[in-house]
N, C-alpha and C positions, 0 to 999 in steps of 0.2 A: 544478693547474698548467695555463696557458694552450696552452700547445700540445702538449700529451699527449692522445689518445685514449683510449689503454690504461689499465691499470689503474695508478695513480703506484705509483715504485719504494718500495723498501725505503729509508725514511732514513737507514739505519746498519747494514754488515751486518759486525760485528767476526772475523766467517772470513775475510775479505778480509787484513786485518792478520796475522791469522794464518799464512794459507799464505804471504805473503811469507818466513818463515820458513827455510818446508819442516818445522818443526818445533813441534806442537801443544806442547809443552810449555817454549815459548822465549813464555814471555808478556810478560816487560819489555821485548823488543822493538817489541814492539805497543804496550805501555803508551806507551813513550816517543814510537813517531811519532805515538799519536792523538793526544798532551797537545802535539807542534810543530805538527800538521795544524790543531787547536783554535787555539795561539794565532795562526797568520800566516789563521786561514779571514776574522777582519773585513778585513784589509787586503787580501785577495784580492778581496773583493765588492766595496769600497771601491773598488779600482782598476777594476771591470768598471764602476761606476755611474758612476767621472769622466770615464772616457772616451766613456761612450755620452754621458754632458753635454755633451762639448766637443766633442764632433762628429766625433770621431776615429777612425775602425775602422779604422785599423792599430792603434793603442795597447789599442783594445776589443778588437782577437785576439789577441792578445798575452796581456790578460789573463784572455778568458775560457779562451783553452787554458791557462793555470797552472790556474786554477780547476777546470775541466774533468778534466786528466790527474792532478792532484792528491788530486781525490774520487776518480777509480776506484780510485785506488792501495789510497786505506783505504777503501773501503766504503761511500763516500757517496753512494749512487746516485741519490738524488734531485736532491743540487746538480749530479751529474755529466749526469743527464739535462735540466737547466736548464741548462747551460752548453750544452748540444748544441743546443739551441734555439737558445741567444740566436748560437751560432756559424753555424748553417745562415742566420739572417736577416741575419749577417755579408756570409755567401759572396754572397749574393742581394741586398745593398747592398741592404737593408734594414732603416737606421736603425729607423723607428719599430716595425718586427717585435721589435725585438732590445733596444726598450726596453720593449717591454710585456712579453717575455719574461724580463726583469731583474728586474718588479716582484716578481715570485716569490722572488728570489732571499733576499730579507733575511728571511721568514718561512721559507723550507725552512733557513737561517742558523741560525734561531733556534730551531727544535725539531732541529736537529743538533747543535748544541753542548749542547743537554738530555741526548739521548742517549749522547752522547760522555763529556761530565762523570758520567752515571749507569755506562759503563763503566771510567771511571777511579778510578771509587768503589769498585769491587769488590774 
């Protein structure tokens, strides 16, 4: 990822689902927000790449904070730390920051939904 130092996160960490709970053995609640989190996460990128196209950051924070507070919810720490990116280059009206920090987004997309679809297999 472009603007990480550290070490890149965890792409999926299924505890996160979990403790929403409070309760390790409430797993179809987990099942069910990963398989809603899966199907709106293309529309979620979608809407962060239209807006950085049109030139828009109100519309661009908007959608990267869904994106954003969405992944931490279930575990997705790596979109969720690509949305913090593309948001910080937001605050600092810095379009072209917050589009080079997008281009991450559709490849951390696409081995999250690997992950996800292999936890929903189980």
């Amino acid at each position: 990822m472009s603007d990480l130092i550290d070490t890149p996160p965890a792409v999926f960490d299924p505890g996160a689902l979990v403790s929403l709970t409070g309760h390790a053995d409430d797993e179809e609640f987990a099942l069910v927000l990963a398989g809603r989190y899966l199907r709106l996460l293309p529309e979620r990128v979608r809407r962060v790449h239209a807006a950085l196209h049109a030139d828009d950051p109100d519309e661009a924070m908007d959608a990267v904070l869904s994106l954003k507070v969405s992944s931490n919810t279930v575990g997705a720490h790596e979109i969720a730390t690509i949305g913090a990116a593309i948001e910080r280059h937001l605050r600092r009206v810095d379009l072209p920051g917050a589009h080079r920090a997008a281009g991450d987004l559709p490849p951390a997309a696409e081995r999250l939904a690997r992950e996800i679809s292999a936890y929903l297999a189980v």
